[in-house]
HTML snippet that shows the backbone in 3Dmol.js (N, CA, C, O; Angstrom):
<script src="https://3Dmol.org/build/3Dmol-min.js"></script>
<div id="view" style="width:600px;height:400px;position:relative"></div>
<script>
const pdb = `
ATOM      1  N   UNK A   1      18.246  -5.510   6.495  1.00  0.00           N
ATOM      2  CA  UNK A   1      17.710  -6.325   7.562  1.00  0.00           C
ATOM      3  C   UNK A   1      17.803  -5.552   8.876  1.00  0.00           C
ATOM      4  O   UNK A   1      18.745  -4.773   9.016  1.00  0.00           O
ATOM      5  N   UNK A   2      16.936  -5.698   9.813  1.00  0.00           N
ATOM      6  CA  UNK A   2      16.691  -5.167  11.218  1.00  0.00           C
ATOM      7  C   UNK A   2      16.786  -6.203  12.073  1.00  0.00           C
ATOM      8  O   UNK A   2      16.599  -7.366  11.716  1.00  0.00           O
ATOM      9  N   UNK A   3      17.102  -5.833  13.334  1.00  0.00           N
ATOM     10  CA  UNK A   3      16.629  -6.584  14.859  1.00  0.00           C
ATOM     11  C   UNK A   3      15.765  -6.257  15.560  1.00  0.00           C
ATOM     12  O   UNK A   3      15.730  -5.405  16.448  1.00  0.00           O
ATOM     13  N   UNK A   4      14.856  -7.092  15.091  1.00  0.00           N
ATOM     14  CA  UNK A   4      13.591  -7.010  15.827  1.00  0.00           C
ATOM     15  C   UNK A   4      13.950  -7.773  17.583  1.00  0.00           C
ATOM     16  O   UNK A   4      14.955  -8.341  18.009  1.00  0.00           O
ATOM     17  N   UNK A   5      12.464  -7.408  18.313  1.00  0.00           N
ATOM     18  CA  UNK A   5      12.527  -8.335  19.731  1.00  0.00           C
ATOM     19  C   UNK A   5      11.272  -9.281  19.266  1.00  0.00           C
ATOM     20  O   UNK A   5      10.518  -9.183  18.297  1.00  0.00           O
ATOM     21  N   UNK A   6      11.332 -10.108  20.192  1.00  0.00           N
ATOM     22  CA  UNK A   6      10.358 -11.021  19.593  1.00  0.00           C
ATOM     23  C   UNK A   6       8.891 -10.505  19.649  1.00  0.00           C
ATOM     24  O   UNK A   6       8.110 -10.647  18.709  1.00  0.00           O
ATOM     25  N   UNK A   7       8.621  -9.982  20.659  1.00  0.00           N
ATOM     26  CA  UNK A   7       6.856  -9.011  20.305  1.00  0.00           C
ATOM     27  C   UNK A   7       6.662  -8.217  19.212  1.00  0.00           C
ATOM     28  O   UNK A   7       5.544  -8.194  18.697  1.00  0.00           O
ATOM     29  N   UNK A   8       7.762  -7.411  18.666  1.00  0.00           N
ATOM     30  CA  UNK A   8       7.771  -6.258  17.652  1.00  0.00           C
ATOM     31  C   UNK A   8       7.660  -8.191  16.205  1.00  0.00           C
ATOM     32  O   UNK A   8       7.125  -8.393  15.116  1.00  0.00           O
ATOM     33  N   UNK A   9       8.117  -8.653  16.726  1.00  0.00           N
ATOM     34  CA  UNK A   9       8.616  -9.413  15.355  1.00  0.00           C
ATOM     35  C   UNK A   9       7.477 -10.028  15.314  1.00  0.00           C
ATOM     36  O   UNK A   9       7.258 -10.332  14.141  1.00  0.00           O
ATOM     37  N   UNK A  10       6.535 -10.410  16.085  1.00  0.00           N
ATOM     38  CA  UNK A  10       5.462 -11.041  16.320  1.00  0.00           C
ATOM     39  C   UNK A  10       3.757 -10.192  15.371  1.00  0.00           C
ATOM     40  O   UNK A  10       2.697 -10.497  14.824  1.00  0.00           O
ATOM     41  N   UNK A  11       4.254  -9.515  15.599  1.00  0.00           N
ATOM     42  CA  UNK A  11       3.273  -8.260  15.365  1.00  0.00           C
ATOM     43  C   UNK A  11       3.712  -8.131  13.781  1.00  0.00           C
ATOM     44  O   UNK A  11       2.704  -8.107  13.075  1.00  0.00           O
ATOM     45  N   UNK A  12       4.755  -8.056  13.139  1.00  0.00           N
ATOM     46  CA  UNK A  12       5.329  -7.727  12.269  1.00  0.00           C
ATOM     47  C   UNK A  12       4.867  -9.190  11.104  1.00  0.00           C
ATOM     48  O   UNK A  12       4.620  -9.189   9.898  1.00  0.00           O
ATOM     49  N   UNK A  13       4.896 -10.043  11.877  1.00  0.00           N
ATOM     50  CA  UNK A  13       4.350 -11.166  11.066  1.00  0.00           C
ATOM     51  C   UNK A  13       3.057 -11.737  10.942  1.00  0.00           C
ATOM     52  O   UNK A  13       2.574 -12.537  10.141  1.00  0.00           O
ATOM     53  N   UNK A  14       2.587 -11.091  11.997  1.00  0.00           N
ATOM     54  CA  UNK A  14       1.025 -11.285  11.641  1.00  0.00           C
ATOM     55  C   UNK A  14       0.429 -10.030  10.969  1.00  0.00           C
ATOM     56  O   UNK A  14      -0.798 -10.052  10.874  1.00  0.00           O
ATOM     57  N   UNK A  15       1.142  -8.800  10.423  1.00  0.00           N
ATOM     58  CA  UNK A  15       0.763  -8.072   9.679  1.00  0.00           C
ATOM     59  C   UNK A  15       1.532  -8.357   8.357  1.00  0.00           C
ATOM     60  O   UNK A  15       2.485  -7.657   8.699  1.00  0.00           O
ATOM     61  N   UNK A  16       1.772  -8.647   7.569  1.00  0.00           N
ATOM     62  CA  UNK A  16       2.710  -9.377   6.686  1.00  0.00           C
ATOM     63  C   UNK A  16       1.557 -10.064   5.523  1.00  0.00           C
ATOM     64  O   UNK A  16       0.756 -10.706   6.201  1.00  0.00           O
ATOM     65  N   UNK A  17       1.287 -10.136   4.458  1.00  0.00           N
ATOM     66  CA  UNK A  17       0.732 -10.768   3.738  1.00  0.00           C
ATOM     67  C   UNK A  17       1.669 -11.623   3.335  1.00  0.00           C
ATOM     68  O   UNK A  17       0.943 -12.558   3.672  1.00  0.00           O
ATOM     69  N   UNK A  18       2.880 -12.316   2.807  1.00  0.00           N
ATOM     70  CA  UNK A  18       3.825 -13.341   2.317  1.00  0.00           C
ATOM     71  C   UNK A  18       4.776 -13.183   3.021  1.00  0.00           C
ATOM     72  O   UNK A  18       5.111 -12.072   3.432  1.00  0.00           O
ATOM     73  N   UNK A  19       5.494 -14.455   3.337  1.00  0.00           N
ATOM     74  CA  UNK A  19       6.305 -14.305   4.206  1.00  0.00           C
ATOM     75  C   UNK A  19       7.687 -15.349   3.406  1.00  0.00           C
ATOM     76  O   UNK A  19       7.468 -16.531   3.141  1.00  0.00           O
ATOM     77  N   UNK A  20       8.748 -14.839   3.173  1.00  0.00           N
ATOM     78  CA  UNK A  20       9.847 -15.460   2.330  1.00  0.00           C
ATOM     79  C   UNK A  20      10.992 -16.052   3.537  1.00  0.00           C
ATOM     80  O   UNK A  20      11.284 -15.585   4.638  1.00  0.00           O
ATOM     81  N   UNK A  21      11.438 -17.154   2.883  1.00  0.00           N
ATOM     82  CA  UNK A  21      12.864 -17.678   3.777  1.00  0.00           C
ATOM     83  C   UNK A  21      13.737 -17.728   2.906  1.00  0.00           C
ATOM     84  O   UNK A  21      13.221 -17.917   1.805  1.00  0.00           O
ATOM     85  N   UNK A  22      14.924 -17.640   2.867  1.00  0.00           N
ATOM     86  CA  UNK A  22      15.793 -18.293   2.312  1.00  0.00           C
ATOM     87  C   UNK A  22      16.322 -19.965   2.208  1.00  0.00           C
ATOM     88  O   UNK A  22      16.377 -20.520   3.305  1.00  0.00           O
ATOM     89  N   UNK A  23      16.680 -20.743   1.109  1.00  0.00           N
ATOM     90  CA  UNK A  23      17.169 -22.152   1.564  1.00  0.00           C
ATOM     91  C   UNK A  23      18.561 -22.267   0.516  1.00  0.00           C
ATOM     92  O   UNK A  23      18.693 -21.998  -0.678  1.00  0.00           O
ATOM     93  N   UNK A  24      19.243 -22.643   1.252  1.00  0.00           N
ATOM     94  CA  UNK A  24      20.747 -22.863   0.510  1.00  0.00           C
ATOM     95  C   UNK A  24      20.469 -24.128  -0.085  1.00  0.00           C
ATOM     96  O   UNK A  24      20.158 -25.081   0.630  1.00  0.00           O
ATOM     97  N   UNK A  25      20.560 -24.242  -1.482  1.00  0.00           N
ATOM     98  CA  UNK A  25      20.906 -25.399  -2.428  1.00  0.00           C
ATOM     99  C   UNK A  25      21.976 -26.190  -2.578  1.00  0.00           C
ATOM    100  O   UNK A  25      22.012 -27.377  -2.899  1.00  0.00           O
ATOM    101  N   UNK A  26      23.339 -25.025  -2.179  1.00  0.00           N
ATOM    102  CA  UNK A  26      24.580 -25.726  -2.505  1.00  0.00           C
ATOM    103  C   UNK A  26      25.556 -23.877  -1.516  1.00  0.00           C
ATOM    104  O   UNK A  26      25.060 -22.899  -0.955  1.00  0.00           O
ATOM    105  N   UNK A  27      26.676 -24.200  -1.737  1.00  0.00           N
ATOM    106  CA  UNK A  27      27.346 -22.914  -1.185  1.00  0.00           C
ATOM    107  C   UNK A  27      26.992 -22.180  -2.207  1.00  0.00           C
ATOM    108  O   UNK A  27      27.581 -21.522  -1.350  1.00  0.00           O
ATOM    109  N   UNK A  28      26.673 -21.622  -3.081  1.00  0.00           N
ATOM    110  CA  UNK A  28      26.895 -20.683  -4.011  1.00  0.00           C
ATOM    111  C   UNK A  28      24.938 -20.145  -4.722  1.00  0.00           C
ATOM    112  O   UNK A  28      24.458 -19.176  -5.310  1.00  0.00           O
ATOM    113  N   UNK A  29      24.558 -21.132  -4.320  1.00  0.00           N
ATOM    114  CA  UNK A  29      22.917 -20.792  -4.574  1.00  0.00           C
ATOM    115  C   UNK A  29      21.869 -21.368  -3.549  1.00  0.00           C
ATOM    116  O   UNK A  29      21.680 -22.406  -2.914  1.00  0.00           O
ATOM    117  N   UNK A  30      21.222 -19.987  -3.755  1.00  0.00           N
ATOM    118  CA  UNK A  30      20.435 -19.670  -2.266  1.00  0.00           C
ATOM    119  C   UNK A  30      18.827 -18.908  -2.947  1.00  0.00           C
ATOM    120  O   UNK A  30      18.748 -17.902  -3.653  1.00  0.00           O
ATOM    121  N   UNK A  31      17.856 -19.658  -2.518  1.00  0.00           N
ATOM    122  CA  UNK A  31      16.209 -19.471  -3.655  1.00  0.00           C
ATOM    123  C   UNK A  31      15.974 -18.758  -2.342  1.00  0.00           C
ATOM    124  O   UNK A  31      16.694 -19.010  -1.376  1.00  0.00           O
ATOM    125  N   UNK A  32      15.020 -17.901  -2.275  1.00  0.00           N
ATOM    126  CA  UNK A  32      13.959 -17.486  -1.970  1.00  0.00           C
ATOM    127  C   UNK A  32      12.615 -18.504  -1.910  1.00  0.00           C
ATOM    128  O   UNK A  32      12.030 -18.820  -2.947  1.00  0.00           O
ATOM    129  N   UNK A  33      12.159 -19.017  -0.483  1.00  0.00           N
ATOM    130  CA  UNK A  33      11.011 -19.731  -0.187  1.00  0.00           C
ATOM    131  C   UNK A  33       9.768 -19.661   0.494  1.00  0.00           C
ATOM    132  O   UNK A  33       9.969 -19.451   1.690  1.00  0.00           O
ATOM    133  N   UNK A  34       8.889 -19.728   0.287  1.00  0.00           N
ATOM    134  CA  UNK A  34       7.762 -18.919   1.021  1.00  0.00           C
ATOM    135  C   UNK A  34       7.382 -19.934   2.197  1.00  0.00           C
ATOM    136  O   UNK A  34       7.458 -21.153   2.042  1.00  0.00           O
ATOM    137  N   UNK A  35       6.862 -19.173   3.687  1.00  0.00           N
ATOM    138  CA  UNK A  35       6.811 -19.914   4.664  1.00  0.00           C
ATOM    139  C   UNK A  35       5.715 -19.658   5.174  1.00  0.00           C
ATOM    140  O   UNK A  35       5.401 -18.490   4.946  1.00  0.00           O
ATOM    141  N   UNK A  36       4.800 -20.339   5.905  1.00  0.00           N
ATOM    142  CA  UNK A  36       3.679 -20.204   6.182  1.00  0.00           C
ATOM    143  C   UNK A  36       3.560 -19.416   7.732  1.00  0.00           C
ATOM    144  O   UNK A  36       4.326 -19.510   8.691  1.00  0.00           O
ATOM    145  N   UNK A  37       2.569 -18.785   7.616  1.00  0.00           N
ATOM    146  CA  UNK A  37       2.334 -17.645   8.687  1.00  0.00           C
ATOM    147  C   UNK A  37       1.563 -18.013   9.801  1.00  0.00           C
ATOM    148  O   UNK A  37       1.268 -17.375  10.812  1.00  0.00           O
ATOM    149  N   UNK A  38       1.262 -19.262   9.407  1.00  0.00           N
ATOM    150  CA  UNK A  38       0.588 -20.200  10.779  1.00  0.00           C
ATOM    151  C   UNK A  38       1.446 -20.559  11.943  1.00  0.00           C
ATOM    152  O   UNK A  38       1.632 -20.351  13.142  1.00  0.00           O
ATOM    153  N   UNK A  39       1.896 -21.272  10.816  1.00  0.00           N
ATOM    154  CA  UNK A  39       3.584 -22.461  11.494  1.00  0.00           C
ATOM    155  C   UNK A  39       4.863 -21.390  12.018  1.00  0.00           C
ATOM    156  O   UNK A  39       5.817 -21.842  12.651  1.00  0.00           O
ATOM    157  N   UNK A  40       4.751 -19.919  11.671  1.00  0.00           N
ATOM    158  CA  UNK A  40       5.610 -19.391  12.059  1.00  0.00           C
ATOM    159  C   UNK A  40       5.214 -18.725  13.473  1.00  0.00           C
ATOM    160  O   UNK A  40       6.083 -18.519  14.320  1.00  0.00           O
ATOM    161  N   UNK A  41       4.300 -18.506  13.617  1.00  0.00           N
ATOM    162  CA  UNK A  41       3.778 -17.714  14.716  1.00  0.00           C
ATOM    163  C   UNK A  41       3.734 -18.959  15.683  1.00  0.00           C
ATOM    164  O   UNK A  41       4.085 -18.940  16.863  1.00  0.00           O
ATOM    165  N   UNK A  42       3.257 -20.016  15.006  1.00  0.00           N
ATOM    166  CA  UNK A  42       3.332 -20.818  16.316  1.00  0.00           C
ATOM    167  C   UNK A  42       4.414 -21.029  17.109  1.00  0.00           C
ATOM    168  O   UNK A  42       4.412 -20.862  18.328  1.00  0.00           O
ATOM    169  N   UNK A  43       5.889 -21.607  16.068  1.00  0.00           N
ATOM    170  CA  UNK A  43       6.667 -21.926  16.330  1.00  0.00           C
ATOM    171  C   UNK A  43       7.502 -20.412  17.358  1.00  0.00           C
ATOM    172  O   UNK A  43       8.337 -20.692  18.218  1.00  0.00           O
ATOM    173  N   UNK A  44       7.150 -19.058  17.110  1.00  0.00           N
ATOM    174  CA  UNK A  44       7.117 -17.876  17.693  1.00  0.00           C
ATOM    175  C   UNK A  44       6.849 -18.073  18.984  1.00  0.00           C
ATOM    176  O   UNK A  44       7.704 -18.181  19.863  1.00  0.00           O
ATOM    177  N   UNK A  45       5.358 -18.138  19.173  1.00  0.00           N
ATOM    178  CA  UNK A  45       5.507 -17.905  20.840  1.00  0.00           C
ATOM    179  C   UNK A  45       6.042 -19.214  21.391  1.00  0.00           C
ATOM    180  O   UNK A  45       5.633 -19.327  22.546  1.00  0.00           O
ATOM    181  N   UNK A  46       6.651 -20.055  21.100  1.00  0.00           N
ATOM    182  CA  UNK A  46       6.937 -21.163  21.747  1.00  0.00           C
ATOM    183  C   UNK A  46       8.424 -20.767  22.073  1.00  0.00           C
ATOM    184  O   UNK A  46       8.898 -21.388  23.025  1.00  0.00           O
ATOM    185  N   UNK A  47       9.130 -19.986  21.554  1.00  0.00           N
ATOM    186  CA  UNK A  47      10.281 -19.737  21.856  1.00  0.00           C
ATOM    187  C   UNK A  47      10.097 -19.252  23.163  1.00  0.00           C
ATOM    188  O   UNK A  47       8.943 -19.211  23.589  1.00  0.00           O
ATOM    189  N   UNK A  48      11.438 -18.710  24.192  1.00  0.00           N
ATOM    190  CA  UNK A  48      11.485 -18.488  25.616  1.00  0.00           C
ATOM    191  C   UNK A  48      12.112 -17.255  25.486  1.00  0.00           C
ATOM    192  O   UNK A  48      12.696 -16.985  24.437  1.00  0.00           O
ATOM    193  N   UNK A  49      12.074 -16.568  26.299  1.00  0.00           N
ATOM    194  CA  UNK A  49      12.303 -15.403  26.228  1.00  0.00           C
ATOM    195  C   UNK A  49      14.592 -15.366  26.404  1.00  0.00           C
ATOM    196  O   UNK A  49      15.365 -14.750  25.670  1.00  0.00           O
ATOM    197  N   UNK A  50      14.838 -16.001  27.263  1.00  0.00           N
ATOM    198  CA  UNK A  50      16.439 -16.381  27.231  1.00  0.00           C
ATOM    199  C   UNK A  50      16.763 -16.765  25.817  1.00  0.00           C
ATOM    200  O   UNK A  50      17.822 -16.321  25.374  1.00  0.00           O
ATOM    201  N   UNK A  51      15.852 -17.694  24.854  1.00  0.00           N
ATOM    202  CA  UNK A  51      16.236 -18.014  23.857  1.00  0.00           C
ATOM    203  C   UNK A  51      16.195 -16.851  23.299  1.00  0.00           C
ATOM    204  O   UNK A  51      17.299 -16.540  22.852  1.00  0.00           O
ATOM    205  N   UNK A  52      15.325 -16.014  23.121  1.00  0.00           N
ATOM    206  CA  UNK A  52      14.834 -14.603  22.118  1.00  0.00           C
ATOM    207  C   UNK A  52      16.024 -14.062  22.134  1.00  0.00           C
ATOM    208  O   UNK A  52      16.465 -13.967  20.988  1.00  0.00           O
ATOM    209  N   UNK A  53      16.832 -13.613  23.048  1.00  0.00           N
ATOM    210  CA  UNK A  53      17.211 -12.767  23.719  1.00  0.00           C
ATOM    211  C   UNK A  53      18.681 -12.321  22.411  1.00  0.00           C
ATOM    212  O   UNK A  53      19.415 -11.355  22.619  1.00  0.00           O
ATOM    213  N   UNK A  54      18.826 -13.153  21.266  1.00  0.00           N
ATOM    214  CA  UNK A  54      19.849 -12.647  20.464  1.00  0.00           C
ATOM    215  C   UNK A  54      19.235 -11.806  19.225  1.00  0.00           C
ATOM    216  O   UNK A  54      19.893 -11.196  18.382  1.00  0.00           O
ATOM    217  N   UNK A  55      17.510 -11.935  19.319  1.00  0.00           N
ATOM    218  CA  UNK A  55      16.772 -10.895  18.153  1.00  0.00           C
ATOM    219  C   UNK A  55      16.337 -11.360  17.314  1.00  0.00           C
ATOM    220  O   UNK A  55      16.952 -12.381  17.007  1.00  0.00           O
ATOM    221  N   UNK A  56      15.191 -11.062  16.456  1.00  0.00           N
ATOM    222  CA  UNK A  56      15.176 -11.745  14.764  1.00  0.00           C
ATOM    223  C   UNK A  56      14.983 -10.683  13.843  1.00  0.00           C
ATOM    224  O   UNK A  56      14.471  -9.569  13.958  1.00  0.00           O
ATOM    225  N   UNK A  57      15.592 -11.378  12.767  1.00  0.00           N
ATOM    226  CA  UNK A  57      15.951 -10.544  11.440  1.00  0.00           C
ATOM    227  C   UNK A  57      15.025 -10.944  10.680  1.00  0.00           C
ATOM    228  O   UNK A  57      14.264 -11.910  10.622  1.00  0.00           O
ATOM    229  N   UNK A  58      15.353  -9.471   9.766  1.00  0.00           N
ATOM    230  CA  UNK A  58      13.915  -9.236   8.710  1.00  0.00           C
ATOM    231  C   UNK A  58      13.550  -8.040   8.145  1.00  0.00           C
ATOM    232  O   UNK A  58      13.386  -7.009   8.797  1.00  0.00           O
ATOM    233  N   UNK A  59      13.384  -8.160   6.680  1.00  0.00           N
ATOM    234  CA  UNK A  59      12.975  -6.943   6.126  1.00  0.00           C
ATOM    235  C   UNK A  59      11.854  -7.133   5.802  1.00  0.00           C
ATOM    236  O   UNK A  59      11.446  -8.295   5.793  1.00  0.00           O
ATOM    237  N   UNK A  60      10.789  -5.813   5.347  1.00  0.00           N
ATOM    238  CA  UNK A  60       9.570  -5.629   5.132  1.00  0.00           C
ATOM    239  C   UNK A  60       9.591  -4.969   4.209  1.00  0.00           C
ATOM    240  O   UNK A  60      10.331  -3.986   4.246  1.00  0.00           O
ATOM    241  N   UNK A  61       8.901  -5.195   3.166  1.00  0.00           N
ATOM    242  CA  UNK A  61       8.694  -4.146   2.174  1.00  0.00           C
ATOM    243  C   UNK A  61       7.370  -4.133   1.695  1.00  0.00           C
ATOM    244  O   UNK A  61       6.558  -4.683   2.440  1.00  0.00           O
ATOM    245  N   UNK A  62       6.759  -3.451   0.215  1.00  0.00           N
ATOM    246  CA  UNK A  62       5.881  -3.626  -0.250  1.00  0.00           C
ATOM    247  C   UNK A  62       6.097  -3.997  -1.757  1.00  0.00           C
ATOM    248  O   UNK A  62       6.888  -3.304  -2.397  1.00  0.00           O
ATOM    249  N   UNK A  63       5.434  -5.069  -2.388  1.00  0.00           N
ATOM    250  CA  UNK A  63       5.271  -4.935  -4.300  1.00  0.00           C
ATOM    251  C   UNK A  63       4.088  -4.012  -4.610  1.00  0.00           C
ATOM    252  O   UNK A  63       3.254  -3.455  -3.897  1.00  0.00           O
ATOM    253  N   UNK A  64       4.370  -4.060  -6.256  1.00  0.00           N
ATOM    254  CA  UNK A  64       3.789  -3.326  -6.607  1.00  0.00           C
ATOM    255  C   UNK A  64       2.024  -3.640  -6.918  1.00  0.00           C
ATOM    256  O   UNK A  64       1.366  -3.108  -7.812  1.00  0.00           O
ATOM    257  N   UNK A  65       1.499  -4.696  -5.855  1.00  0.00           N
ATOM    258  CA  UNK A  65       0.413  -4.763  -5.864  1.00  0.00           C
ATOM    259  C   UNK A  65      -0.581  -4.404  -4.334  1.00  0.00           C
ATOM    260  O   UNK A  65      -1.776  -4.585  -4.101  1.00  0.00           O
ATOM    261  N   UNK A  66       0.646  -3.774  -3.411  1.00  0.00           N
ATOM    262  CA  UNK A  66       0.356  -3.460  -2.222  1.00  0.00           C
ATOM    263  C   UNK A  66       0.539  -4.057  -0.917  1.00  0.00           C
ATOM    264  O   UNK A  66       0.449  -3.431   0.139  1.00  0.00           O
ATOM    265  N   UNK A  67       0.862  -5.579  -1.050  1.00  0.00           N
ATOM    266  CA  UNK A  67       1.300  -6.411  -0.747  1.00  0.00           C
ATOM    267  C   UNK A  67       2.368  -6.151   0.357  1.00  0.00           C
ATOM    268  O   UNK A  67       3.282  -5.404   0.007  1.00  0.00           O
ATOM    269  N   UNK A  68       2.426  -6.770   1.986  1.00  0.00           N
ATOM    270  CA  UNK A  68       3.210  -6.675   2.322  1.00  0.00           C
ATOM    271  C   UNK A  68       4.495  -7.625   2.328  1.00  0.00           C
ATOM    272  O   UNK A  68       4.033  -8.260   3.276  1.00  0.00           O
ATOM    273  N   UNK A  69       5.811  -8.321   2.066  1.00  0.00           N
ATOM    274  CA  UNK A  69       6.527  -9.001   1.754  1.00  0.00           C
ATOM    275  C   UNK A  69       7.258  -8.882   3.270  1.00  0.00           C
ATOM    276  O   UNK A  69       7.761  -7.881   3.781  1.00  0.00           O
ATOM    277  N   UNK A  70       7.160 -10.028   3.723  1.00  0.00           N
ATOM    278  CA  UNK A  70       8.497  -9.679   4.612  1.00  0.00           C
ATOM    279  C   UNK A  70       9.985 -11.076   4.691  1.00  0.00           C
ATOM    280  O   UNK A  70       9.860 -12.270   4.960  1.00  0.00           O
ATOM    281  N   UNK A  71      10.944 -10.493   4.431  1.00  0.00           N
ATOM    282  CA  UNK A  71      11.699 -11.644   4.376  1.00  0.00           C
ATOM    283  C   UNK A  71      12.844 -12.001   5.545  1.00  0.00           C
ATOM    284  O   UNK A  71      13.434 -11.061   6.079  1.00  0.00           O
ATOM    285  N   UNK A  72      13.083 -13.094   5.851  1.00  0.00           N
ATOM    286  CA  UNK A  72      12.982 -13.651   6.863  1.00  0.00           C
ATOM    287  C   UNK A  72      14.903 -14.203   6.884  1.00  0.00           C
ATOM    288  O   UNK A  72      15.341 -14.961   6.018  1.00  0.00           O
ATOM    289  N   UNK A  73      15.695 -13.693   7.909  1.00  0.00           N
ATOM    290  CA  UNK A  73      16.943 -14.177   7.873  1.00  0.00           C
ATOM    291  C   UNK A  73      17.112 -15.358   8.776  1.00  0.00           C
ATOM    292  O   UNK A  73      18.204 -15.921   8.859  1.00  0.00           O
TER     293      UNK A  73
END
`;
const viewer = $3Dmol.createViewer("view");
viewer.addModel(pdb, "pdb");
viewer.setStyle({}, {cartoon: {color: "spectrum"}});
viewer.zoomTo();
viewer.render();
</script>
């Protein structure tokens, strides 16, 4: 995982083909959930820049269909 700023992270998610969250079930199991790239960007620039200001996490990768994956802490 990286620290992004919120423009780099912004950019990073609108280049992104799937975008994964995590959701805790219980303490001990934790799924992988896919989140929509609409609702995230929106909810993105609505943040304030004082709020930004601790970073967002996230890895990027690729599958093996070319696909960009990025998952979301």
């Amino acid at each position: 995982m990286k620290c992004y700023t919120q423009k780099r992270f912004i950019e990073i998610v609108k280049n992104a083909d799937i975008i994964y969250g995590e959701v805790s079930l219980n303490a001990a199991v934790r799924i992988p959930a896919r989140v929509r790239k609409k609702s995230l960007l929106e909810k993105l620039e609505k943040i304030t820049t004082e709020q930004a200001a601790m970073g967002f996490y996230g890895s990027v990768s690729k599958d093996k269909k070319g696909r960009r994956i990025l998952k979301v802490l």
